[in-house]
Structure formats: C-alpha cells, structure tokens
N, C-alpha and C positions, 0 to 999 in steps of 0.2 A: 415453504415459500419464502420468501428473499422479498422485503419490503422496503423501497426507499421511500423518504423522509414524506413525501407525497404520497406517499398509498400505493403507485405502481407496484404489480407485482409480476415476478417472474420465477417460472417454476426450476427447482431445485437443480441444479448442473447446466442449467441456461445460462450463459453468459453472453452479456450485454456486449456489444463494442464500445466503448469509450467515446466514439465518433456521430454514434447514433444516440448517446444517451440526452435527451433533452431534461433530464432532472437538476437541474441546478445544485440547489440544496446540493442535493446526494455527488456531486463532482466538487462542490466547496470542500465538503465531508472529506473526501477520499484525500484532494489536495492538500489538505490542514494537516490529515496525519501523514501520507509523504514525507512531509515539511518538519515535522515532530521526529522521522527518523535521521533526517539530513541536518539535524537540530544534534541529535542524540550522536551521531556518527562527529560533528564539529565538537562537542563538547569532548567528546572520548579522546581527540586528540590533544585538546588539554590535559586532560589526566593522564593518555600515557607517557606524555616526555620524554624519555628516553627506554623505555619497556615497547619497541616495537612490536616483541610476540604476541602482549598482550594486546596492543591494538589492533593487529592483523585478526585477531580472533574475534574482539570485541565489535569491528568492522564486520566481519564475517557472519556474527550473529544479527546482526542489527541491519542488513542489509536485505536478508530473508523476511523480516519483516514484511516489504512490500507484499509479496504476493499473498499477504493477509485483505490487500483489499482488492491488486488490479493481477492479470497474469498476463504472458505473451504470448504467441506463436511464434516471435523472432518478428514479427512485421508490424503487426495489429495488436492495440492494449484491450485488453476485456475486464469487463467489470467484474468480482469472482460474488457468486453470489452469496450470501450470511446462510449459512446452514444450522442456525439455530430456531 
C-alpha cells in the first residue's frame, strides 16, 4: 500500500491523478523534490562549462528522476504510488 503523509491509502499500481489529490502534505512533498531535481539539473550546468556531453547525460540522468514520484499519459500527471 502506498501511504501519504495523511494516512490515505491506495492500493499498489493505483494511481492517483494529481488533480484529484486533496493531500496537501503529499503534493508539497512531491513539489519540493521536483524543485530538488530542477535544482540539480541548474547546478550541473555550472559544473559542466564547457563538457556539453557530460551535461547532456548528466541532464538525461537527472531528469528521469521525475517519474520517481509523478507519471503521464501525455495529458494527465499521476501520482506514482511508493511500492515499498
């Protein structure tokens, strides 16, 4: 089960829409590390400089991050659930 910060629970490969979710908490949560990757993706372009390859890859890693918390269809964001 997949538990946000509230207690709500939804069962394993259920995913939330983004537009339904009234958990607060749990949409700060997801927003903050977002922010943490768009953080990480600004930073890296300080460090590569002049190393494009390395930042096209470094971008490339770090942008898959996302669907660590939300996914898409191409239209609608879904909450992805914690499978732990």
């Amino acid at each position: 089960m997949f538990k946000s910060p509230h207690g709500d629970q939804i069962p394993i490969g259920g995913y939330m829409k983004v537009s339904e979710c009234n958990d607060v908490e749990l949409l700060c949560t997801i927003v903050e590390n977002l922010w943490d990757i768009i953080d990480d993706i600004d930073t890296s372009s300080d460090m590569a400089k002049a190393d494009d390859k390395w930042y096209r890859r470094r971008v490339e890693f770090l942008q898959r991050k996302r669907f660590d918390y939300v996914t898409s269809d191409g239209y609608k964001l879904f909450i992805k659930p914690d499978e732990q």
